[in-house]
C-alpha positions in Angstrom: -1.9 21.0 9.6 -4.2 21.1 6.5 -8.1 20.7 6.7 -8.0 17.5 5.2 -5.9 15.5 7.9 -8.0 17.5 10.5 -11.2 16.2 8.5 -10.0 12.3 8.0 -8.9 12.1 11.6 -12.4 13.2 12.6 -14.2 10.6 10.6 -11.3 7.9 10.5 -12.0 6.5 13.8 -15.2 5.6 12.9 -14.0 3.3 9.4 -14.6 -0.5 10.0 -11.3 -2.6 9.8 -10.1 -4.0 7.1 -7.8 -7.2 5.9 -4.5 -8.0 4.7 -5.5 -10.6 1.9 -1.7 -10.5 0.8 2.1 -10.0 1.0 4.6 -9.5 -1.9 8.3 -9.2 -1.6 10.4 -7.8 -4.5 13.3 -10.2 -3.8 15.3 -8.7 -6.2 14.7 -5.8 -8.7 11.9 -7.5 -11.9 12.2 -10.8 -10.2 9.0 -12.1 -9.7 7.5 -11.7 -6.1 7.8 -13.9 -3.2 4.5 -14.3 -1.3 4.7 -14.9 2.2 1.9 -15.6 4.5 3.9 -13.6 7.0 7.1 -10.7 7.2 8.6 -8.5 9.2 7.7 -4.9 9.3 11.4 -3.0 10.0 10.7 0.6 10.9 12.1 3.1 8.6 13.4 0.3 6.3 10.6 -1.7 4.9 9.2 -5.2 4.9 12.4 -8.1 5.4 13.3 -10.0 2.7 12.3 -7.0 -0.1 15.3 -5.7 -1.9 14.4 -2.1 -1.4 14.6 -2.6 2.5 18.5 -1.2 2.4 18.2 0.8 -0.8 15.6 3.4 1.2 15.8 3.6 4.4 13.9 6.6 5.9 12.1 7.0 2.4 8.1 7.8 2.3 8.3 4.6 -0.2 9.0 1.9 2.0 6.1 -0.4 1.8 3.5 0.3 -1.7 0.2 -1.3 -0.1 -3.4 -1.6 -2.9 -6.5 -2.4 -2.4 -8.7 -5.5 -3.5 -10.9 -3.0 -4.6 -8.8 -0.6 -6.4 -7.2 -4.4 -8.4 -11.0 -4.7 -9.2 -11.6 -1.3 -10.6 -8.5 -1.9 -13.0 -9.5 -5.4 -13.9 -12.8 -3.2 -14.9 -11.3 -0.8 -17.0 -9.4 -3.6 -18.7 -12.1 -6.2 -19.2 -10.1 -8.6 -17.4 -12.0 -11.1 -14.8 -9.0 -10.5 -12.0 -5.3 -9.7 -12.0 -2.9 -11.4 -10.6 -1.4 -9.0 -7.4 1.9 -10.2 -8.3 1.9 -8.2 -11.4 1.0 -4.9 -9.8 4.3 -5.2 -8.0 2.4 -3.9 -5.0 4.0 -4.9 -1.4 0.7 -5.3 0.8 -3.0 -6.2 -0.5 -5.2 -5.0 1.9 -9.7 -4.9 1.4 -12.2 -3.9 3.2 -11.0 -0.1 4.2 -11.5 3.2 1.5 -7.8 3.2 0.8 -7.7 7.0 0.1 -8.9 7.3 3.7 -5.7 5.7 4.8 -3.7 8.7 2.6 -1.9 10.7 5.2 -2.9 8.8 8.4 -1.3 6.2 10.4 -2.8 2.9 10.5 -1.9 -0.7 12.1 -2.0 -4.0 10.4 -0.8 -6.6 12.8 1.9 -5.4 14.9 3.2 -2.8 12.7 2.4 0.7 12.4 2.3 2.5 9.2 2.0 6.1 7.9 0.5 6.6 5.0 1.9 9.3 1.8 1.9 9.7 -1.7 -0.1 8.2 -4.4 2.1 5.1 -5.5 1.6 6.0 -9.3 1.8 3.2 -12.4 4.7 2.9 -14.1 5.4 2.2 -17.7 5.4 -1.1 -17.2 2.4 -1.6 -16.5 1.5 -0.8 -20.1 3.3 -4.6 -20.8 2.3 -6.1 -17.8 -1.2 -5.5 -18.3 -1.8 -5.2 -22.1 -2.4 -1.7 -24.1 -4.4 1.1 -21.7 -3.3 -0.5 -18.3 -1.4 2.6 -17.2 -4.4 4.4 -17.7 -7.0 1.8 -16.0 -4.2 2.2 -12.9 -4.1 6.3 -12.9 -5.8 6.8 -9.5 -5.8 2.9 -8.5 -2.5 2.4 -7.8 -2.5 2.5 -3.9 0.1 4.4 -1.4 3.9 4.5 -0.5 4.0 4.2 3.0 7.0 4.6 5.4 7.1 2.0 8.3 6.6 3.9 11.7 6.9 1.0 14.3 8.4 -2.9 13.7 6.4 -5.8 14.0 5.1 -8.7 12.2 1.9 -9.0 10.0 -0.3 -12.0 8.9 -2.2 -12.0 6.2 -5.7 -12.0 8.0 -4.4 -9.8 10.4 -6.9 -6.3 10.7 -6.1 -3.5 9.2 -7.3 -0.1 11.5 -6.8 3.4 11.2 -4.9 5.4 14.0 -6.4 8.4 14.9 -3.7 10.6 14.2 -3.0 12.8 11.1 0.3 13.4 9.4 0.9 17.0 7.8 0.5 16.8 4.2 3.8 18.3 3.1 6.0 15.4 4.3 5.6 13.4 1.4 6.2 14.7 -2.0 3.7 13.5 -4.5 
């Protein structure tokens, strides 16, 4: 196991929770999201209702979860006000919580239990989605795929806490 699980697990216990502010479900592939105020986690599928639920099951890129803050720092870099979550094409919003902390650990929000992986890296289309530079403003913003450990349901509201319990760092590619 490398230092740095060994490290976050020491320290993770101690993060505050934080919150689900939202939900996103790619309904079908570029159709605009669905917004829920609640889903179904499905372990090693993804979150019901999103179209990538049967196309990956097992995959490290189940569920793609952001972070208020990280939307902020973007909206920053862009001289925007705010951006719409939607357009991030994100599955989860969550605040409150250092997001990198969550890399590699498991965490809970609600009655599901999630492990965390690989940065979920901007695309190319979020050069049109967000105007000229917004891939850029995203490069290390752009959350974490996450594979979905244990079913249940979240609730936007619901906490969001970190297991104390590292993963190895090899089992998700970057």
């Amino acid at each position: 196991m490398s230092k740095r699980v060994n490290l976050l697990d020491r320290f993770a216990k101690d993060l505050p929770p934080g919150s689900l502010e939202w939900i996103g479900l790619r309904t079908e592939r570029r159709a605009p999201l669905a917004t829920p105020a609640s889903v179904l986690a499905i372990a090693n599928r993804g979150l019901e209702g999103d179209h990538r639920v049967d196309k990956t099951p097992g995959s490290g890129r189940q569920v793609t979860v952001i972070s208020r803050e990280f939307i902020q720092q973007t909206a920053h870099f862009l001289g925007m006000e705010d951006i719409d979550p939607g357009v991030l094409r994100r599955n989860l919003v969550i605040s409150g919580i250092n997001l990198h902390a969550l890399r590699y650990q498991r965490f809970s929000i609600g009655d599901a239990l999630f492990e965390a992986g690989a940065l979920c890296h901007p695309c190319s289309r979020m050069e049109t989605a967000l105007g000229k530079g917004g891939v850029a403003a995203m490069l290390g913003h752009g959350g974490l795929c996450c594979r979905i450990i244990q079913s249940g349901l979240i609730t936007i509201g619901d906490d969001v806490r970190v297991e104390v319990q590292g993963i190895t760092h090899d089992m998700f590619s970057e």
